[in-house]
KEBALUM-777958 format. One record per residue (C-alpha): residue in one letter; x, y, z. Coordinates in steps of 0.25 Angstrom, whole numbers, padded with zeros to 4 digits, always signed. Each point is the difference from the previous one (the first is absolute). Layout:
! KEBALUM-777958
aXYZ;...
This chain:
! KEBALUM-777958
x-0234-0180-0207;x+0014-0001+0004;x+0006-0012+0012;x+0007+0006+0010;x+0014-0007+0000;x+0001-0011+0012;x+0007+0006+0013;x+0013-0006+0003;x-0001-0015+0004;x-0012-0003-0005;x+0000-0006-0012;x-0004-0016+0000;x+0009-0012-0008;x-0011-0006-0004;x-0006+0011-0008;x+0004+0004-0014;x+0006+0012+0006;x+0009-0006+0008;x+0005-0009-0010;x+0002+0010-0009;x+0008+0005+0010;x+0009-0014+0005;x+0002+0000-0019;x+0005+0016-0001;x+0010-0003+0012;x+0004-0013-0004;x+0002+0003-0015;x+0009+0011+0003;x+0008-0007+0009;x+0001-0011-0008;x+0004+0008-0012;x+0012+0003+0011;x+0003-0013+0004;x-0002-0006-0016;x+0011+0008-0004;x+0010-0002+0011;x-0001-0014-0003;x+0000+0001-0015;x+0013+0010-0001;x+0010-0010+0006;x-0005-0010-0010;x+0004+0011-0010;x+0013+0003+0005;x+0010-0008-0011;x-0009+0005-0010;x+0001+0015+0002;x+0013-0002+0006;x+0006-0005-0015;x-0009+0012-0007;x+0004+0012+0009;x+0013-0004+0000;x+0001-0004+0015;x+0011-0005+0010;x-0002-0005+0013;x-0001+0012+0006;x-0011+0005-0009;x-0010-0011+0003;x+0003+0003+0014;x-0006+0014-0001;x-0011-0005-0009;x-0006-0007+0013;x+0006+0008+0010;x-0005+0015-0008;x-0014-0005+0004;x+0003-0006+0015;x+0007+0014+0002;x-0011+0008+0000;x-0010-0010+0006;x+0009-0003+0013;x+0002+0014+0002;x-0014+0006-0004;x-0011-0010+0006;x+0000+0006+0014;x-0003+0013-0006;x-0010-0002-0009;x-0007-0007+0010;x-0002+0012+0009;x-0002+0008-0013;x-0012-0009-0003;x-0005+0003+0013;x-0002+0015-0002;x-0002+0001-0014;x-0009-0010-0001;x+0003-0016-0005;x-0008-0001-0010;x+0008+0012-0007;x+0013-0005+0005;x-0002-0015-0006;x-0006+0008-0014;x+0012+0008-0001;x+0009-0013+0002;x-0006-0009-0009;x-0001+0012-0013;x+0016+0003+0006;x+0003-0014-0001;x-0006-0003-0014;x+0008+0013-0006;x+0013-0004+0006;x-0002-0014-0006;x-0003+0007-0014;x+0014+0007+0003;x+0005-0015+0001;x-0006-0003-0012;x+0007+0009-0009;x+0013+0002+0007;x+0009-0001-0011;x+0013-0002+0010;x+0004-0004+0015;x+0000+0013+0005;x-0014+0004-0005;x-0005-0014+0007;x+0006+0001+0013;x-0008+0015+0001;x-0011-0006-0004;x+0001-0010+0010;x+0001+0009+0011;x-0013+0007-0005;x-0006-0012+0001;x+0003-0001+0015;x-0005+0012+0003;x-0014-0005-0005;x+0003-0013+0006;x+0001+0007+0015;x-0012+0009-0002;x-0011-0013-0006;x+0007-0011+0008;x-0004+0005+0017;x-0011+0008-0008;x-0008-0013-0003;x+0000-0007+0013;x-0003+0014+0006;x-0011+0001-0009;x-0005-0016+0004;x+0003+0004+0014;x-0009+0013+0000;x-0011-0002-0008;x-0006-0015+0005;x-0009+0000+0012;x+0011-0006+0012;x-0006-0014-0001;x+0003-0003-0015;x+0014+0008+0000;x+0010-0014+0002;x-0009-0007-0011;x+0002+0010-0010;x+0014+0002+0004;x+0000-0016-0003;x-0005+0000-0013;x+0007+0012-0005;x+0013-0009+0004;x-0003-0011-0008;x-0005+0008-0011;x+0013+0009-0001;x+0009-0015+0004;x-0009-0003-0013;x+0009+0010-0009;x+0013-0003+0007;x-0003-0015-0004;x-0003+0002-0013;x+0011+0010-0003;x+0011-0009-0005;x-0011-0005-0010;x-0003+0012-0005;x+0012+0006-0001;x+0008-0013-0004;x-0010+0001-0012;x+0002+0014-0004;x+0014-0001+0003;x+0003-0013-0009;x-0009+0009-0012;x+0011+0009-0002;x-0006+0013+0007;x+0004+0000+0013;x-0006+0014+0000;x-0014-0006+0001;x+0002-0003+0015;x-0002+0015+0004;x-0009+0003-0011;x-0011-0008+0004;x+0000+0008+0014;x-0007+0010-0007;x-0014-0006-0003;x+0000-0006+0014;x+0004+0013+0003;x-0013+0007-0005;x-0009-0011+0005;x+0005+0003+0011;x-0001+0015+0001;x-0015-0001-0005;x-0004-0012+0011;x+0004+0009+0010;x-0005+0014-0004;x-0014-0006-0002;x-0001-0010+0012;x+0009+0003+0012;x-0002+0011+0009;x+0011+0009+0006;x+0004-0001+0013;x+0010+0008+0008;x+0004+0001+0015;x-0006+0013+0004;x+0008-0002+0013;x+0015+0001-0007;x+0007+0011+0004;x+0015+0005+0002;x+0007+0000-0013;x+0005-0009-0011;x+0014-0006+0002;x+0006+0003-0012;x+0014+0003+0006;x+0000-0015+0004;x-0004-0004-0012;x+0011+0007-0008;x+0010-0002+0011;x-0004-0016-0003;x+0000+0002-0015;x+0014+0006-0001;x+0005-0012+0010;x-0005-0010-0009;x+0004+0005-0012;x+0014+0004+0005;x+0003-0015+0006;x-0007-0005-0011;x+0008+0007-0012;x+0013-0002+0007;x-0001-0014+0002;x-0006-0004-0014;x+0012+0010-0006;x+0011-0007+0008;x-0004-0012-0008;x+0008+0007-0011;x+0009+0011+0008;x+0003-0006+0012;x-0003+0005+0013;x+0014+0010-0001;x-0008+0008-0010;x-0002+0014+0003;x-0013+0001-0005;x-0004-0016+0009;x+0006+0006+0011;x-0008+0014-0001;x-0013-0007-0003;x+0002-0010+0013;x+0005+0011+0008;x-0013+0008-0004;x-0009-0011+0001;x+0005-0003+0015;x-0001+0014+0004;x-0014+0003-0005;x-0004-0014+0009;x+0007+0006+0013;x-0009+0013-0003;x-0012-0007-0003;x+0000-0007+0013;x+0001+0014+0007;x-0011+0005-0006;x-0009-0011+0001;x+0006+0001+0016;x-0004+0013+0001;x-0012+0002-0007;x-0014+0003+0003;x-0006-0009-0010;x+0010-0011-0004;x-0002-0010-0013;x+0009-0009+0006;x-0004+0003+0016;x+0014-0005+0008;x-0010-0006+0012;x-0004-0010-0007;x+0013-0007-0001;x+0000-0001+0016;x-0009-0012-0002;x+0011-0011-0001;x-0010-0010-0008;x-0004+0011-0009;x+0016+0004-0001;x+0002-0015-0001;x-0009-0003-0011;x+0004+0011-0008;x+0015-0004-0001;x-0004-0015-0004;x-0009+0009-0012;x+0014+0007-0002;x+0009-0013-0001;x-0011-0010-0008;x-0006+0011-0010;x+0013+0002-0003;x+0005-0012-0003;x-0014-0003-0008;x-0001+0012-0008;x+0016-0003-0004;x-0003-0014-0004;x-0013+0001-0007;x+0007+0012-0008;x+0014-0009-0004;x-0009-0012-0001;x-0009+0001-0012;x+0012+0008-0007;x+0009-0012+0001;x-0009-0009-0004;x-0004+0007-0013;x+0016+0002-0003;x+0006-0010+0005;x-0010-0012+0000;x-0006+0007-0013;x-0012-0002+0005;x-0011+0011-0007;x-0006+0011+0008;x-0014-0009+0003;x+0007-0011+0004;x+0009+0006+0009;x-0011+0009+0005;x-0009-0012+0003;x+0011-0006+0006;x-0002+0006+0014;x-0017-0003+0000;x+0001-0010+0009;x+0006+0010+0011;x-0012+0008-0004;x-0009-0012+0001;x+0005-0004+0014;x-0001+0014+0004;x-0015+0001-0003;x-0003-0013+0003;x+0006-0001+0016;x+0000+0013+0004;x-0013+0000+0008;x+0006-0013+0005;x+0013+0006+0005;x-0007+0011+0006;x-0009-0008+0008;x+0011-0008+0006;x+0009+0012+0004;x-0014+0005+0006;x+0002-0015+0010;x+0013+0000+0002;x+0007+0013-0001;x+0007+0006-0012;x+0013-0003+0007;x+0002-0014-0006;x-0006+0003-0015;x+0008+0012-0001;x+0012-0009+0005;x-0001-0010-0010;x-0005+0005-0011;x+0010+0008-0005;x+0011-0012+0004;x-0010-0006-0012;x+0001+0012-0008;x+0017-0002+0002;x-0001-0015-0005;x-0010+0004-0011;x+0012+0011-0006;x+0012-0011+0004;x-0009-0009-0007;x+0001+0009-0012;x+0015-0003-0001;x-0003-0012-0007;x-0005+0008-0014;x+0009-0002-0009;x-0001+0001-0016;x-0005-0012-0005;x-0008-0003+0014;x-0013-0004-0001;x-0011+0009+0007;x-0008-0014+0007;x+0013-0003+0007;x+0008+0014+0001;x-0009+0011+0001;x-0015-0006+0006;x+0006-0005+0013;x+0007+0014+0001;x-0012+0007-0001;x-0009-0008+0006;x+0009+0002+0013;x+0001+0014-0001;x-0016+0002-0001;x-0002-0011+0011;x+0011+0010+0007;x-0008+0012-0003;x-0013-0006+0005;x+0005-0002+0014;x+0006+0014+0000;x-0007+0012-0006;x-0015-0004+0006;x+0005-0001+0015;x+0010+0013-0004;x-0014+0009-0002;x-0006-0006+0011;x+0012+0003+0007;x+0001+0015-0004;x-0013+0004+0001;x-0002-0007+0014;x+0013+0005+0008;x-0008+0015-0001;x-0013+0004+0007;x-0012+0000-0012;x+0001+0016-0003;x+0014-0002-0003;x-0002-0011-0011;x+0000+0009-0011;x+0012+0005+0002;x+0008-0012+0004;x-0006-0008-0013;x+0006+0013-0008;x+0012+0001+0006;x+0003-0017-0003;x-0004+0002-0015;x+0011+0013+0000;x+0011-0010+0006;x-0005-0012-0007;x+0003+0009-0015;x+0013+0007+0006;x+0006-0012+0004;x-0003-0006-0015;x+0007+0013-0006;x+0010-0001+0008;x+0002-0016-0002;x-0001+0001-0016;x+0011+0010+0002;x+0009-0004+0009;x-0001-0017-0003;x+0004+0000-0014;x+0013+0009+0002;x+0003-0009+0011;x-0003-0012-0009;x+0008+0005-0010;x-0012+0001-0011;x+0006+0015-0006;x+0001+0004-0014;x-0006-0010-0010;x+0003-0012+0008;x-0015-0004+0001;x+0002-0002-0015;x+0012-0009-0002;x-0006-0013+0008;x+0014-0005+0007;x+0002+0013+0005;x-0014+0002+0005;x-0001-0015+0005;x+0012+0002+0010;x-0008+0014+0004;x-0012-0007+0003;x+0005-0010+0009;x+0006+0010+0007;x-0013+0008+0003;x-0010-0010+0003;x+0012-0003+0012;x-0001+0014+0005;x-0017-0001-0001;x+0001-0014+0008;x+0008+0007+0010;x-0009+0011+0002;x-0011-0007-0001;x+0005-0011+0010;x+0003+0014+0010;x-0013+0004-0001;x-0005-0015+0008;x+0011+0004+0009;x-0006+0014+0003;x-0014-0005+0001;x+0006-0010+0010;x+0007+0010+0010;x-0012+0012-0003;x-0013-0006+0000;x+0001-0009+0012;x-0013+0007+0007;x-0014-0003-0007;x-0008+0012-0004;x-0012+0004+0010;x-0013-0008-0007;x-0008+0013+0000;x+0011+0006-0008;x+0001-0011-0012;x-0005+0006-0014;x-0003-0009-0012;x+0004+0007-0013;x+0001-0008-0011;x+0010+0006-0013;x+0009-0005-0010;x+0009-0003+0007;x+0011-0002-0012;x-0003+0016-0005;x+0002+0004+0016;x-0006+0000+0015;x-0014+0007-0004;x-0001+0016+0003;x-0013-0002+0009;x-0002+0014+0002;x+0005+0013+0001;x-0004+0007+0013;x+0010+0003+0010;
């Protein structure tokens, strides 16, 4: 006697199903979010092996935010017609092949492609298994699965600098990704046997994959010419090609999304000025973060020589703050207005990276580093709840797919672009990160620019998010907010 699958929505949290369905999404995103916290760790380390400059640990992070800023959009709308539960499937076995890649790469160059591969999966399982959350639970359990998928996956991200400071300080780097590869088929095997497919029969017009190429190609060009000019300068010919490029495919991505029937990145959108608003403060503080965070556990593994747990473990209390007050934060901003949160929080955020200022080797990490990063995660709290709320309230409810995946696109593009662009600007280039004078003066000079833009981004919430949201309009999605805003869902 065979069970008819249940139809779309139907499935119950409660029942074994559905948790079988709340572990399979949150093991794959976790396995994500496990090894984006556990590769930073792991930078010095396979930066000595590989034979890597500053430049080269740049594109080891930035291969993977390439293809995941650029990619996520589309592999939303893919997973709506090919089905999610085959799109998420086909990101978590890409993702765990790629980490092999890693694994073995026996140089920088075979690395950084195998990077990149991994933020191809990355895009496909990471909107795939909020879609799959989102589609699958009957309406009324939907925000408390999405609830406890975030602090399962926040789980993983917390417990990242543990893992992979352990492997890392083994002598095996390489073990960070190949421990993706039994999750990996836990994964593929929870999902094949408990989640159903789902797709939007209603999808139509076609995939935009001349955006998302046009968006690719502007990335990488902006991205490989500011990283090379580290090294060239900016009168390279080859810099100058690569930005020149990299502009040009940006000004004809925004014509095709203009003119285009089905756009990944809808232009009208932006007309909102909170959502327009609260997108630009995503721009200035994820960027100044993703920056930080990226320089920070480096310099205190070769400056302070602190070993790779240690300096991973070093920024749990942000995550503990973040976990522990968010709800809070959220509430409040739901009273008073995301207007004032949104204003002060990265002004804390910009104390939290001047703080930072005082490491110095020697320094000790109750007096330098704690303070810092306790003030930065008290910055954070007030920030990225009321910022979700903020984007996913500024557009009417059909729209709220669409606006949350277009926040987690500029979320990672302005984290590429930062991890880039701060560190030539900071003057971190060559092997600088390993002589701890030079890269001392380099770091101070980078958590200044990260203040800065973090301090704009209170500013921008000040003069944009003036007006509250319409009550009717507030959505309550909660993520890991450190990883990204959430991808909610990927309807148009």
């Amino acid at each position: 006697m065979t069970t008819e699958p249940p139809a779309e929505g139907q499935i119950a949290l409660g029942t074994a199903r559905g948790r079988w369905v709340l572990a399979a999404t949150a093991l794959g995103s976790g396995m994500a979010f496990l090894d984006g916290t556990v590769v930073n760790v792991a930078l010095p380390a396979m930066g000595k092996d590989l034979n890597a400059d500053m430049a080269g640990l740049q594109w080891i992070v930035n291969g993977y935010m390439l293809m995941l800023a650029s990619l996520v959009l589309l592999s939303g709308s893919l997973g709506d017609r090919l089905g999610r539960r085959r799109t998420f499937v086909a990101g978590v076995i890409w993702f765990a092949a790629a980490s092999v890649v890693c694994a073995v790469a026996p140089n920088l160059q075979v690395m950084i492609a195998g990077r990149v591969l991994q933020g191809i999966g990355g895009a496909l399982l990471t909107p795939g298994s909020l879609a799959i959350l989102q589609t699958t639970f009957r309406h009324s359990d939907r925000g408390k699965a999405v609830g406890m998928w975030s602090g399962l996956t926040s789980v993983a991200a917390a417990v990242g600098p543990f893992v992979g400071g352990t492997l890392v300080d083994s002598g095996y780097w390489q073990l960070i990704f190949l421990i993706n590869a039994p999750l990996a088929l836990v994964t593929v095997v929870v999902t094949l046997r408990h989640v159903p497919e789902t797709r939007d029969e209603e999808a139509a017009g076609r995939l935009d994959f001349t955006g998302a190429i046009l968006a690719t190609v502007g990335l990488a060009g902006l991205t490989y010419g500011l990283i090379s000019a580290g090294d060239h300068g900016f009168g390279d010919p080859i810099v100058l090609t690569s930005l020149v490029i990299g502009v040009l495919a940006f000004v004809a991505f925004v014509e095709v999304e203009r003119r285009g029937s089905h756009p990944m990145l809808p232009p009208s959108i932006f007309a909102n000025l909170r959502f327009t608003g609260a997108n630009l403060v995503t721009v200035v503080v994820y960027g100044a973060l993703g920056t930080a965070t990226f320089l920070v556990v480096v310099y205190l593994q070769t400056a302070l020589h602190y070993s790779a747990l240690w300096a991973g473990a070093s920024l749990l209390p942000m995550t503990a703050l973040m976990l522990g007050l968010s709800g809070y934060a959220g509430g409040l901003s739901d009273r008073i207005g995301a207007r004032i949160p949104m204003t002060v929080g990265p002004v804390l955020m910009a104390g939290g990276f001047l703080l930072m200022l005082r490491i110095d080797t020697g320094s000790n990490y109750v007096t330098a580093v704690l303070p810092a990063v306790v003030l930065l995660g008290l910055g954070l709290v007030s920030t990225v709840a009321p910022l979700t709320a903020t984007v996913l309230s500024s557009v009417e409810d059909h729209h709220a797919g669409v606006a949350s995946g277009v926040n987690n696109a500029v979320a990672r593009s302005a984290q590429l672009m930062a991890v880039a662009a701060i560190p030539i600007a900071a003057g971190i280039t060559g092997d600088a990160y390993r002589n701890p004078a030079a890269f001392h003066n380099g770091f101070g000079n980078a958590l200044v620019i990260s203040a800065v833009l973090a301090a704009a981004g209170g500013a921008i919430a000040w003069f944009t998010l003036g007006e509250r949201a319409r009550p009717g309009l507030v959505h309550h999605h909660p993520h890991c907010a450190l990883e990204a805003p959430p991808y909610a869902d990927s309807k148009n």
